[in-house]
C-alpha positions, -999 to +999 in steps of 0.1 A: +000+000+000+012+033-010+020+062+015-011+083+001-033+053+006-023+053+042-030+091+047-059+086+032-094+091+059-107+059+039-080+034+047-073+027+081-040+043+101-011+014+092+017+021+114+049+024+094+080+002+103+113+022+115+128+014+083+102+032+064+102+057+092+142+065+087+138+062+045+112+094+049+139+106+074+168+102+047+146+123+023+143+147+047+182+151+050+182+151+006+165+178+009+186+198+039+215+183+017+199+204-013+198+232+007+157+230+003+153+237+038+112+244+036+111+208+016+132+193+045+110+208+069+079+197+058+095+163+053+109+161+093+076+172+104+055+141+088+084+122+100+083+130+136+043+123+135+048+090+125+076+082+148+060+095+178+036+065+170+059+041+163+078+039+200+114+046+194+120+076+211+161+079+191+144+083+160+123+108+174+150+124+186+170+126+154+140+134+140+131+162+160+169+173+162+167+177+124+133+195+121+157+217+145+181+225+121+163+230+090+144+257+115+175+271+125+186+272+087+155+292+077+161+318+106+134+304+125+156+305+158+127+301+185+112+269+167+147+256+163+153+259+203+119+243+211+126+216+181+161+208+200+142+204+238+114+185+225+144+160+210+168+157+242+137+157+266+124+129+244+157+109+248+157+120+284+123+106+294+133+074+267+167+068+296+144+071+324+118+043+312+146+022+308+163+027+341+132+018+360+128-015+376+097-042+363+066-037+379+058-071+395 
């Protein structure tokens, strides 16, 4: 199924794998590569919504840390700081689920 058949209303929400998840990502840095930095944008935001679903806060985190940069390449310095808390409070709170002990 293609990636407009699962934004589409009609079809059901399919979560996407990480590997799909980190291609969209890799586009994203195409883009940032290309100096596109509204295209790379755009591309780290739909990112980062599908990876908050998917459980893995690091590629959140990367995620998030390059929506960051492509803010802070187009000047937009406030976005850029929240973009680059939201990604090491996300790898904070990901360390601190880990470090607890199993609830019995």
């Amino acid at each position: 199924m293609s990636l407009s058949a699962r934004r589409n209303p009609l079809y059901p929400r399919i979560p996407l794998t990480e590997a799909e998840i980190s291609r969209l990502r890799q586009s994203g840095d195409e883009a940032f590569a290309q100096s596109d930095y509204d295209e790379a944008l755009r591309i780290y935001l739909r990112a980062a919504d599908l990876a908050s679903n998917a459980d893995n806060p690091l590629i959140l985190s990367i995620i998030l840390a390059s929506a960051a940069n492509a803010h802070a390449r187009l000047g937009n310095y406030d976005s850029a700081e929240n973009y680059y808390r939201s990604a090491t409070q996300t790898l904070s709170f990901a360390n601190i689920r880990q470090e607890e002990p199993p609830c019995n």
